[in-house]
Steps between C-alpha positions, in 0.01 A plus 500: 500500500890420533754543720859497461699222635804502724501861433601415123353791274460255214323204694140511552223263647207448374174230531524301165099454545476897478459583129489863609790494664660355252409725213576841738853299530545443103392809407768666744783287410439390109712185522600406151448156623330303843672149580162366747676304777205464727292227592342249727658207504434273760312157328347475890407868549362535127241155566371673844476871341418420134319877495803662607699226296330622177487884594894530496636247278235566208256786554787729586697424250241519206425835627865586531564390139234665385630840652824487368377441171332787449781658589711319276699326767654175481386282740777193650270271661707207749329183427491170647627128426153359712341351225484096372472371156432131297870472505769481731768675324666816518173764408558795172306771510216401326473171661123439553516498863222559795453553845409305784424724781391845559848675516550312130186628361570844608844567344372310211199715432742784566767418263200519251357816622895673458548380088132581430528925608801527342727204242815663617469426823718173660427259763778299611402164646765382759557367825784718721705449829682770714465672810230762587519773674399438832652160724367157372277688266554275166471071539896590393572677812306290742692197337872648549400603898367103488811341354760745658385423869487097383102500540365195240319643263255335234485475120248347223674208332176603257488860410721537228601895382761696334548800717747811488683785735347766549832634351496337180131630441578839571756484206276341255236810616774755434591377185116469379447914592638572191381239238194585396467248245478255741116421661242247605602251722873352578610226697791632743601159653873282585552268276504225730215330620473425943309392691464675827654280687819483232443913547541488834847227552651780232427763758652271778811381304564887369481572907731212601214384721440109545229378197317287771362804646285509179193259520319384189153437509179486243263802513223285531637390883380839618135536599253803371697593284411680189548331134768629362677404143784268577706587140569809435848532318512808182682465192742781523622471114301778383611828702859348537506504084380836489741650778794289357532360887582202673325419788744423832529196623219438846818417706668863383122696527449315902882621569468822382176593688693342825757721487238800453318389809836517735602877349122619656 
């Protein structure tokens, strides 16, 4: 059912899709709260595999959120930015906005499934950046190898986003553990608005690499490629309002999350 990881007593692994295995787990542990980190992500992978698409980003997590309700757990459910609306401006939270491929409709149907078992619950819609654990595991890390060793690499001139470190969301989590009064769905986004290509010349500049290395191009120039929303930039206002915060500046998130990379 689980097995301990890296011989760490307090680290176990577990099939997400298992609802047994997950209720042996939650019965043994009785978190006081579950922050649901898991997913799959790929746009590509989700289009091919819409079964297995749909069985871990929204049948899963129904099930999981309707566990931990009955056990009076609050559930933390990581949301995404993949969505488009009538509008291209910064998104709030409730934003009509809808999906436009099958990775889309999942978290979306998801995010509803979380706030229906249990109003206390909080999805946080955002788009992050940071290195994974394994090599070239994250588009960050496979970018940084890219740039560092001079190899062009290419960005959309028309995706536009609003993404944060992995750092910054991880204090925005820590701080929402404890405020209860806080639920539904929040927008954890930079203020600034990029495109990818703008996202990628920061990473370049903040690496003292030459910007030409970065190559902008339209989406639309690659072939088969699944639709995917080309704005998808949050409104941050609320949660920084509520948390009396000030999101860094993109420049300051990118450097920090460099200098995390070279300490691995």
């Amino acid at each position: 059912m689980k097995t301990s990881l890296r011989n760490e007593p307090n680290h176990f692994s577990l099939d997400v899709t298992d609802s047994s295995s997950l209720e042996a787990l939650v019965s043994e542990v009785r978190p006081g709260i579950v922050i649901n980190c898991s997913g799959f992500t790929s746009v590509e992978s989700c289009e091919n595999r819409p079964e297995t698409c749909w069985l871990i980003n929204t049948i899963s997590v129904a099930k999981m959120a309707k566990l931990l309700s009955h056990h009076g757990i609050r559930l933390i459910q990581i949301g995404t930015d993949h969505y488009e609306s009538s509008f291209n401006a910064p998104r709030k939270e409730f934003d009509d906005v809808r999906a436009v491929n099958q990775y889309g409709y999942s978290k979306l149907v998801a995010e509803k499934e979380v706030l229906l078992c249990n109003p206390k619950n909080l999805v946080l819609r955002v788009n992050f950046f940071g290195s994974g654990r394994f090599k070239n595991e994250t588009f960050w890390d496979s970018a940084i190898s890219s740039i560092n060793v001079r190899k062009s690499v290419i960005g959309f001139r028309d995706i536009q986003f609003s993404p944060v470190s992995i750092e910054y969301l991880a204090k925005i989590i820590s701080l929402l553990i404890s405020r209860q009064d806080i639920s539904g769905i929040r927008n954890i986004a930079s203020e600034e608005v990029k495109s990818k290509f703008e996202f990628l010349i920061e990473i370049a500049r903040q690496l003292n690499r030459d910007l030409d290395l970065i190559q902008p191009i339209n989406s639309k120039q690659l072939p088969n490629r699944a639709l995917r929303p080309s704005y998808l930039a949050l409104d941050p206002t609320l949660i920084c309002t509520e948390l009396s915060l000030k999101t860094p500046s993109l420049a300051e998130m990118i450097r920090q999350e460099i200098v995390y990379r070279a300490t691995k």
